[in-house]
DRENKE-347314 format. One record per atom (N, C-alpha, C): atom name; residue number from 1; x, y, z. Coordinates in nm, 3 decimals, decimal comma. Layout:
BEGIN
> CA/NUM/X/Y/Z
...
// end
This chain:
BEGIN
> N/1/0,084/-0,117/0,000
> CA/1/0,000/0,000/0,000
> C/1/0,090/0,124/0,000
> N/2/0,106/0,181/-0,084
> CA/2/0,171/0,350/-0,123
> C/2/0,103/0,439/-0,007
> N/3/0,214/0,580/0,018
> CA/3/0,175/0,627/0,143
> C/3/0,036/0,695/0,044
> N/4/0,007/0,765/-0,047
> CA/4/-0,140/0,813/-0,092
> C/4/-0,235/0,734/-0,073
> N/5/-0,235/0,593/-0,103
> CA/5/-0,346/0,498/-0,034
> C/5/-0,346/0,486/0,078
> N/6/-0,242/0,489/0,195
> CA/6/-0,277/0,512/0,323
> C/6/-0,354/0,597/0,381
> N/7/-0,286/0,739/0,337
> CA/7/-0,368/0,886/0,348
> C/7/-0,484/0,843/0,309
> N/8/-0,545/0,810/0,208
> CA/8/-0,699/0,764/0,171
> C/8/-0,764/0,734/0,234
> N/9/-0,693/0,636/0,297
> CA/9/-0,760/0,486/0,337
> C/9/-0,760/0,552/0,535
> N/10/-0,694/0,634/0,591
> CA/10/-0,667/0,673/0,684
> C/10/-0,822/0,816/0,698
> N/11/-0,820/0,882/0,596
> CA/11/-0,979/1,028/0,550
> C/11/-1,085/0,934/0,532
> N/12/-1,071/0,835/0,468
> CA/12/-1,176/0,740/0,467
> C/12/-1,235/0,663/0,594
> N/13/-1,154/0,641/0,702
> CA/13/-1,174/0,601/0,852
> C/13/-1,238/0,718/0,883
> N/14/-1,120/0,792/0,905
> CA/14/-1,162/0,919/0,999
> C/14/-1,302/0,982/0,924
> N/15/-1,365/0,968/0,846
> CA/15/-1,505/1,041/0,796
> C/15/-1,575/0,925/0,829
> N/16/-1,549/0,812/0,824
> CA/16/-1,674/0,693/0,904
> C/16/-1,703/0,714/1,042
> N/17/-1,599/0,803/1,101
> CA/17/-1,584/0,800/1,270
> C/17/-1,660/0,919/1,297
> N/18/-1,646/0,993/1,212
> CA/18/-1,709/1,152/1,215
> C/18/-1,838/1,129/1,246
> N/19/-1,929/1,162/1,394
> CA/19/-2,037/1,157/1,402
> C/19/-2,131/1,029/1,425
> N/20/-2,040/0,905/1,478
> CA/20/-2,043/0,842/1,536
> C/20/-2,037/0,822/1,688
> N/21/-2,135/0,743/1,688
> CA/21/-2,195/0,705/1,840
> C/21/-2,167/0,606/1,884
> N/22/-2,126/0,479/1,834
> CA/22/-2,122/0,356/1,886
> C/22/-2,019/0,241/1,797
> N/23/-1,897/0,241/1,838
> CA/23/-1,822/0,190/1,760
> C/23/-1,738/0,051/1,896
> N/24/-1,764/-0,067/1,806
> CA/24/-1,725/-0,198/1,858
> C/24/-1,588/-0,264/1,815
> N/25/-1,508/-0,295/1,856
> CA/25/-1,390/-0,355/1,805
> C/25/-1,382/-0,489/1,883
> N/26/-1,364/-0,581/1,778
> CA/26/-1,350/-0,688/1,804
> C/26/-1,266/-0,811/1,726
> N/27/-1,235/-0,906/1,781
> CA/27/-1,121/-1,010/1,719
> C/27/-1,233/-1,102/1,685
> N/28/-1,210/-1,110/1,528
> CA/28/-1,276/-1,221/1,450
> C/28/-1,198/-1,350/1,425
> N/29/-1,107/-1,320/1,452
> CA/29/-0,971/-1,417/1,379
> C/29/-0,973/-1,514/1,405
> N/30/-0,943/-1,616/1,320
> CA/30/-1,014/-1,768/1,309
> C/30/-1,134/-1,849/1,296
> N/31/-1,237/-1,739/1,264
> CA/31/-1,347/-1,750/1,219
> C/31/-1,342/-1,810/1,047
> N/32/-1,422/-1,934/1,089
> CA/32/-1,432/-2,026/0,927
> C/32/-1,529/-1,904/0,815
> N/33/-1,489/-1,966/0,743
> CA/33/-1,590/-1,854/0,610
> C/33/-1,724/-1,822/0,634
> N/34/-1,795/-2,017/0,643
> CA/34/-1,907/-1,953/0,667
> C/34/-1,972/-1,895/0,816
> N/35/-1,924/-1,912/0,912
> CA/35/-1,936/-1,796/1,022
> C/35/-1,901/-1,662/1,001
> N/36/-1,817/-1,605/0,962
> CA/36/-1,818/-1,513/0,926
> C/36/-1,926/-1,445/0,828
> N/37/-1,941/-1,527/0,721
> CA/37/-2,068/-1,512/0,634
> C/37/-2,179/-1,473/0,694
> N/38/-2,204/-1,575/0,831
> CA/38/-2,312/-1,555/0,927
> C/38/-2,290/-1,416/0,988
> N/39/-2,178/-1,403/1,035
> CA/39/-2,170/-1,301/1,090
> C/39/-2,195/-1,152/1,019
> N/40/-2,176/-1,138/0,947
> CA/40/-2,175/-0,996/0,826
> C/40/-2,330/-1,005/0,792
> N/41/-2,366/-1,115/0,797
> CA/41/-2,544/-1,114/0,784
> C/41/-2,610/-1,088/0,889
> N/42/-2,607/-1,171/1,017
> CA/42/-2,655/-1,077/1,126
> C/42/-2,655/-0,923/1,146
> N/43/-2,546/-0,899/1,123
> CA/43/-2,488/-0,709/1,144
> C/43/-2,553/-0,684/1,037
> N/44/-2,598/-0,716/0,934
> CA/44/-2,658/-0,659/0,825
> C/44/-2,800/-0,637/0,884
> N/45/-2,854/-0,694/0,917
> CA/45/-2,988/-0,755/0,955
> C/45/-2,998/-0,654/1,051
> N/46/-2,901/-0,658/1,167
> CA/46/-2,940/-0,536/1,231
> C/46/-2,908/-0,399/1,244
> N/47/-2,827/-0,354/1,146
> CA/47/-2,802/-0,248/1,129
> C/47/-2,630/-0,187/1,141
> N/48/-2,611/-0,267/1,143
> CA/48/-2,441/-0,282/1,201
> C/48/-2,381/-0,311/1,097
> N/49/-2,250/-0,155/1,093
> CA/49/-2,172/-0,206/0,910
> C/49/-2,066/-0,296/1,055
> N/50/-1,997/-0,396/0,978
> CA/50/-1,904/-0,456/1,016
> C/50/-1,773/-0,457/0,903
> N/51/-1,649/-0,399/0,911
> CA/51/-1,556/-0,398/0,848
> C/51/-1,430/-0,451/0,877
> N/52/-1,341/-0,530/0,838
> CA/52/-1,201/-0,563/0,897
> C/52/-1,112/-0,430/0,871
> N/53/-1,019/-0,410/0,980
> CA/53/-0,963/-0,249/0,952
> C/53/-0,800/-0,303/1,005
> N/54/-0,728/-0,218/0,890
> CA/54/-0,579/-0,212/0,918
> C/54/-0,550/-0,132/1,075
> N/55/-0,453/-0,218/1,186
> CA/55/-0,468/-0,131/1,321
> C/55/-0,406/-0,014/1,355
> N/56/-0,308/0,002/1,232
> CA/56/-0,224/0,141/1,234
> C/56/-0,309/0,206/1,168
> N/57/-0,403/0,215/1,059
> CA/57/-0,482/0,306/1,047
> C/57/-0,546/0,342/1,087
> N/58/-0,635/0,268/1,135
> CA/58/-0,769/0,290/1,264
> C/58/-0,702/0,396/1,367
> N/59/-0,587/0,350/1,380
> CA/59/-0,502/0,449/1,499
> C/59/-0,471/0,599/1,460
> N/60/-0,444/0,578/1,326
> CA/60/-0,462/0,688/1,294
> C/60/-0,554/0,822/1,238
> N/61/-0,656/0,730/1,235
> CA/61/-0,806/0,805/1,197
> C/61/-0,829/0,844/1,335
> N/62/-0,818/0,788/1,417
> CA/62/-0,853/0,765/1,582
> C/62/-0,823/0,919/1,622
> N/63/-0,691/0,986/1,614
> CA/63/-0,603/1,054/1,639
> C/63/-0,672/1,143/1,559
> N/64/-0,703/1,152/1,423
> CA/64/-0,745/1,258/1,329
> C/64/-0,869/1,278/1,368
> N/65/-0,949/1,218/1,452
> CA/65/-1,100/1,251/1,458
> C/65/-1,131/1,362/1,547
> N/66/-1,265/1,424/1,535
> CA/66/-1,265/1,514/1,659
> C/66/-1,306/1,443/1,801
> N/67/-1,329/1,338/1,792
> CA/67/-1,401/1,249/1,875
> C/67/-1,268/1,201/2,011
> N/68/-1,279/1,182/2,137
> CA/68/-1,191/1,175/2,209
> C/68/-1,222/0,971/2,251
> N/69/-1,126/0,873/2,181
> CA/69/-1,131/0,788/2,167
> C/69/-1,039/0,727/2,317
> N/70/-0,969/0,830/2,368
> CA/70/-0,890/0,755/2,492
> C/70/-0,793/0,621/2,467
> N/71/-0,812/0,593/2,550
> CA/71/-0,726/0,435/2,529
> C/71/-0,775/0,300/2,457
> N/72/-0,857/0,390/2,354
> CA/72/-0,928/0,239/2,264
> C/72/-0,849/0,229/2,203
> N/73/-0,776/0,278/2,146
> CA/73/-0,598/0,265/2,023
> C/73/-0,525/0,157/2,073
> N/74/-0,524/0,169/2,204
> CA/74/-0,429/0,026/2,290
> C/74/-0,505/-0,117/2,236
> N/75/-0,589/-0,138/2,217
> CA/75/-0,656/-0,257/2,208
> C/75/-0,617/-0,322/2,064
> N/76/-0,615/-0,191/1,972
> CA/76/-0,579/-0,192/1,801
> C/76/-0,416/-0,328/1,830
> N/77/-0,464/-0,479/1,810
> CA/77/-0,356/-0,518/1,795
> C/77/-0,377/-0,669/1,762
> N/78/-0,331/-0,737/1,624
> CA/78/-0,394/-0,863/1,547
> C/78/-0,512/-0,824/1,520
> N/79/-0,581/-0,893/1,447
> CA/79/-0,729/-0,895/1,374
> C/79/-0,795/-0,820/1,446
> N/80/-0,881/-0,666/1,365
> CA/80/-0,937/-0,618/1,426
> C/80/-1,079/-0,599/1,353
> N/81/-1,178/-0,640/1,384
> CA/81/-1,319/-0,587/1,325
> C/81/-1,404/-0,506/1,311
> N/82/-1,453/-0,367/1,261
> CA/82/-1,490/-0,252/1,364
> C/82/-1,590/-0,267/1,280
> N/83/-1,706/-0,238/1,421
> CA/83/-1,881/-0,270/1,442
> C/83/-1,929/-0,101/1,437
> N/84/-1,987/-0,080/1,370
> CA/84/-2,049/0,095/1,326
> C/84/-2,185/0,036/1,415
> N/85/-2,228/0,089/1,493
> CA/85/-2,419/0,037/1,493
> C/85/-2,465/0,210/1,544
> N/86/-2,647/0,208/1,513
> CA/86/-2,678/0,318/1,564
> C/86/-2,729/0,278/1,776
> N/87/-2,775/0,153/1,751
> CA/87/-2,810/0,121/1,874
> C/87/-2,672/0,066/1,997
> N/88/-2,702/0,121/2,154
> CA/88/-2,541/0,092/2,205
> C/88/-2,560/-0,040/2,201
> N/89/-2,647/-0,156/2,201
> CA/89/-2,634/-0,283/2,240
> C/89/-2,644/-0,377/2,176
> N/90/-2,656/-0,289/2,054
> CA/90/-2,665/-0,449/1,915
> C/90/-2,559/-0,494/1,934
> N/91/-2,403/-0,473/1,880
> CA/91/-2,285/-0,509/1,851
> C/91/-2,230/-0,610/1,952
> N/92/-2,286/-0,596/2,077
> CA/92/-2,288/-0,673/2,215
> C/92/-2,379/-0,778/2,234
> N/93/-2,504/-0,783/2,147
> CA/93/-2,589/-0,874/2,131
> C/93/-2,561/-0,986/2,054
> N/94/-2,529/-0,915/1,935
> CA/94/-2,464/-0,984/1,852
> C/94/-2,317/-1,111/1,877
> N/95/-2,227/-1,029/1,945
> CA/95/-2,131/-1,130/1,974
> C/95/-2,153/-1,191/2,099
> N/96/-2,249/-1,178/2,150
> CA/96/-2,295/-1,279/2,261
> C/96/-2,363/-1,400/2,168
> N/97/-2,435/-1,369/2,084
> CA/97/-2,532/-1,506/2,014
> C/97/-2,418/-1,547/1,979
> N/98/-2,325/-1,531/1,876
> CA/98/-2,206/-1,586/1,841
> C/98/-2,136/-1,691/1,927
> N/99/-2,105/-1,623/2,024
> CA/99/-2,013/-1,716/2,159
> C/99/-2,082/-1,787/2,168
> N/100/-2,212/-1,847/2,176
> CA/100/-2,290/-1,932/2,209
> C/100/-2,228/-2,055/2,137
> N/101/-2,171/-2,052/2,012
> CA/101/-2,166/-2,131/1,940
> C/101/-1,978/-2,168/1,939
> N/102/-1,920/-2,102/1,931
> CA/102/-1,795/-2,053/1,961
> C/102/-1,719/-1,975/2,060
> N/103/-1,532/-1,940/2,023
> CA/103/-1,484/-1,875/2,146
> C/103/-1,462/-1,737/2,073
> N/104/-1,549/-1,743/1,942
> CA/104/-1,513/-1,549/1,914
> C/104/-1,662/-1,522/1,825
> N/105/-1,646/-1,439/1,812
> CA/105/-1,563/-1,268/1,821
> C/105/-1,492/-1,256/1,927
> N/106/-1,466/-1,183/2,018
> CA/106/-1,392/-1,155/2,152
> C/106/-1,426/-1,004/2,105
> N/107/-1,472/-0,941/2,227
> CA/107/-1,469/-0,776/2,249
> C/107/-1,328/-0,762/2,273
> N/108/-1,280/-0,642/2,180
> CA/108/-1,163/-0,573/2,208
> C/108/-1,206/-0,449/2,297
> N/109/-1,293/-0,370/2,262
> CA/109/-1,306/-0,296/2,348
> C/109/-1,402/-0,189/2,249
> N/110/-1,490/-0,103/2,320
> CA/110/-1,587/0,008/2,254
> C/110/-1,630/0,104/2,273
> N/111/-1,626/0,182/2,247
> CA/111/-1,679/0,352/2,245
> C/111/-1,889/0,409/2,208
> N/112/-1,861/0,420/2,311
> CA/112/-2,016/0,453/2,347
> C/112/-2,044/0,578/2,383
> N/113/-2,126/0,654/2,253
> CA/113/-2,153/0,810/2,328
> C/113/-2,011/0,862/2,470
> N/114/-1,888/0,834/2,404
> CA/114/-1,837/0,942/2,488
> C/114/-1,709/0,825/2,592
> N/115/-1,806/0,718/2,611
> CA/115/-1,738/0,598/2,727
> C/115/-1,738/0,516/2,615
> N/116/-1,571/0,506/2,703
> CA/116/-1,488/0,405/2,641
> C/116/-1,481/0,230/2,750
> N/117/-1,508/0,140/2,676
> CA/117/-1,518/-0,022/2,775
> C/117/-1,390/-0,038/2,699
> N/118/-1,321/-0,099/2,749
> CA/118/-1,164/-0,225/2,712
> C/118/-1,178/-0,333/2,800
> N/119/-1,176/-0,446/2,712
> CA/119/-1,168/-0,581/2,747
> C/119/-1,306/-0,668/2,739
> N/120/-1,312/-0,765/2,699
> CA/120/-1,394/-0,910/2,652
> C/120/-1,497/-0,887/2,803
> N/121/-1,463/-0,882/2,917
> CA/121/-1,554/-0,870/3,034
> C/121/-1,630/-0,785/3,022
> N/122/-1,610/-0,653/2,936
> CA/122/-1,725/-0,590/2,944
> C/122/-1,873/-0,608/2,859
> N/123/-1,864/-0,770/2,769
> CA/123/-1,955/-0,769/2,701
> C/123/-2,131/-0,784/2,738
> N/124/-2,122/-0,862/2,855
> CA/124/-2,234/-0,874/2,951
> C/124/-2,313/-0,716/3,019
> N/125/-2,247/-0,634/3,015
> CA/125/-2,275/-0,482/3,049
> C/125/-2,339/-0,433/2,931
> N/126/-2,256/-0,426/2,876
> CA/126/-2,311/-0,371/2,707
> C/126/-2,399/-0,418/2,645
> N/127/-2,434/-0,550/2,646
> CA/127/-2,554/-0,629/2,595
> C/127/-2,671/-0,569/2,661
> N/128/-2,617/-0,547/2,781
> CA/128/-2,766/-0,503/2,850
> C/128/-2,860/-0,395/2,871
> N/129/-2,707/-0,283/2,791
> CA/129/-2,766/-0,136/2,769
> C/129/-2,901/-0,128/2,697
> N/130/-3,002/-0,045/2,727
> CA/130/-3,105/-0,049/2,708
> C/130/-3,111/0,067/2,576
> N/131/-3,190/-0,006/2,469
> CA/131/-3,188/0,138/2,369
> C/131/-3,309/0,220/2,372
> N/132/-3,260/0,340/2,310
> CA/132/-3,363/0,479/2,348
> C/132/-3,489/0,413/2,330
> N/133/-3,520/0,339/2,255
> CA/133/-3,679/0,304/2,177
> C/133/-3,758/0,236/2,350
> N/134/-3,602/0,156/2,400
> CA/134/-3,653/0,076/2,512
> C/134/-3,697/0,111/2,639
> N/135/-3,648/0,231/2,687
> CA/135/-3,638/0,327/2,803
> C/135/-3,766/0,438/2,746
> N/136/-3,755/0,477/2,630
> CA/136/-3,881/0,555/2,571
> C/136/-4,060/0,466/2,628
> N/137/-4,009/0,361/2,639
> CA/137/-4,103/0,243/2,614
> C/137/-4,129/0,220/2,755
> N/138/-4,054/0,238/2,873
> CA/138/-4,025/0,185/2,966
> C/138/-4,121/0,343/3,055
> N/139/-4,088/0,443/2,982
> CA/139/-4,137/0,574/3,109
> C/139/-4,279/0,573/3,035
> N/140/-4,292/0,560/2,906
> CA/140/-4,477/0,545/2,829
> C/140/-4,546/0,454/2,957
> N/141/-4,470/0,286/2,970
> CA/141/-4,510/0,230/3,063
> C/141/-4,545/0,254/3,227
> N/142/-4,447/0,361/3,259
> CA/142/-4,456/0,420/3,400
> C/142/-4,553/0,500/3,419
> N/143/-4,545/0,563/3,301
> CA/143/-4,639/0,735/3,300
> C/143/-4,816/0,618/3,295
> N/144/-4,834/0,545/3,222
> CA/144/-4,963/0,470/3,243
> C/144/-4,970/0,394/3,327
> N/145/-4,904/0,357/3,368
> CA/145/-4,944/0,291/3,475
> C/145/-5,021/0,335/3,644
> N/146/-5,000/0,453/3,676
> CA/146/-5,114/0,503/3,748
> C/146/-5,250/0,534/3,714
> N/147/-5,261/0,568/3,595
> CA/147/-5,403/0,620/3,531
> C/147/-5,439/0,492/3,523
> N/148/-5,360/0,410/3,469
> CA/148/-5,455/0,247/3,453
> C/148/-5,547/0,199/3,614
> N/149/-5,430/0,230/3,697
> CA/149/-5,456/0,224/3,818
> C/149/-5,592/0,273/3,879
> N/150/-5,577/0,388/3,796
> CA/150/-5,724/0,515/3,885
> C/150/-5,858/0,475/3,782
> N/151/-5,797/0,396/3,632
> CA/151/-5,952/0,389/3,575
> C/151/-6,021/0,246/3,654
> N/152/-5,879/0,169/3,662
> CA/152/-5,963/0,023/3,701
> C/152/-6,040/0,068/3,833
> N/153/-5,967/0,102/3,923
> CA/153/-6,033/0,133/4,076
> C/153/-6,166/0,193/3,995
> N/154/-6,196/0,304/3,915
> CA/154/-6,361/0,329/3,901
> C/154/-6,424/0,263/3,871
> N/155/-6,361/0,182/3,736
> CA/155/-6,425/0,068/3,675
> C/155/-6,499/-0,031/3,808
> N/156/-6,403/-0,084/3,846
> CA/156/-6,451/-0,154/4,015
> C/156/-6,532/-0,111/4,109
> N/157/-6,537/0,021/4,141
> CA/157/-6,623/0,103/4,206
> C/157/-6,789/0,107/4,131
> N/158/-6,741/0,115/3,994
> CA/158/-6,911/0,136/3,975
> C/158/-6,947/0,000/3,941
> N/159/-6,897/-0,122/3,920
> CA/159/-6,919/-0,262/3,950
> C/159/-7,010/-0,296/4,064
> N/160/-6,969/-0,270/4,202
> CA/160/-6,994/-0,293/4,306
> C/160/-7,148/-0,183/4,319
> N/161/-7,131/-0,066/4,274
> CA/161/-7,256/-0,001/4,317
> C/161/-7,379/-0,067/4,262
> N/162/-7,355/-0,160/4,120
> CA/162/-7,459/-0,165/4,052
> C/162/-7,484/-0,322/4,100
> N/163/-7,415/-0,362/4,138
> CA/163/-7,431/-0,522/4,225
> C/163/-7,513/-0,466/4,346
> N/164/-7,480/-0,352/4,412
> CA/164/-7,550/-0,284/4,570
> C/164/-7,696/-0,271/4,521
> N/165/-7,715/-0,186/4,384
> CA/165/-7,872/-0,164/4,401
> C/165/-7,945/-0,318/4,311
// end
């Protein structure tokens, strides 16, 4: 690769990173074809580009971005996979179904709105992050749930009066 295809290939990272929210790195390596196959279809399915990325470049888009990536560059080392998703917990969902079956993907480590995780232990956390749609879903549920409360009690109340007369 000529240093102009690096430079490329380095503006070409750094504008995928631009304005990103949720970026996964992970070790695919030794994954048979068709798992992998599987794998690039799942992430398809849910929304997740999945790309294999050179680790000195990534490092260096990393560095060029406006985005403050911290010590995710340390992780950049052998096979690296980087997971784009809009949701924080697909990419974590995802390589949990995987392990089920196998000992990879392996979390290298990921950048979430701002927080940075390093290391395979944090995948059980991250799976469990709840997405906006879900927590949106969760206070709809809170916010009704007293009124449900106050119609049944009338509902019940005028039950009983009309059993009284």
């Amino acid at each position: 690769m000529t240093r102009e295809e690096k430079s490329i290939a380095i503006e070409d990272l750094t504008a995928k990173l631009a304005g990103v929210n949720v970026i996964y790195l992970a070790d695919t390596s030794g994954l048979d074809a068709a798992t992998t196959s599987s794998l690039r279809r799942a992430c398809f399915k849910a929304n997740i580009k999945l790309e294999v990325v050179k680790n000195t470049l990534l490092a260096k888009a990393m560095e060029a971005s406006d985005l403050n990536f911290g010590d995710l560059a340390s992780v950049l080392k052998g096979n690296t996979s980087m997971m784009i998703a809009e949701t924080a917990n697909g990419p974590a969902k995802i390589i949990k179904e995987f392990r089920k079956k196998g000992k990879k993907p392996l979390l290298k480590g990921a950048f979430i709105t701002e927080d940075i995780y390093i290391g395979d232990e944090n995948l059980d956390n991250l799976a469990a992050i709840k997405s906006r749609a879900e927590v949106i879903g969760e206070i709809i549920g809170l916010l009704q749930s007293p009124a449900q409360r106050v119609i049944a009690a009338l509902q019940n109340q005028e039950g009983k009066e009309e059993v009284a007369e």
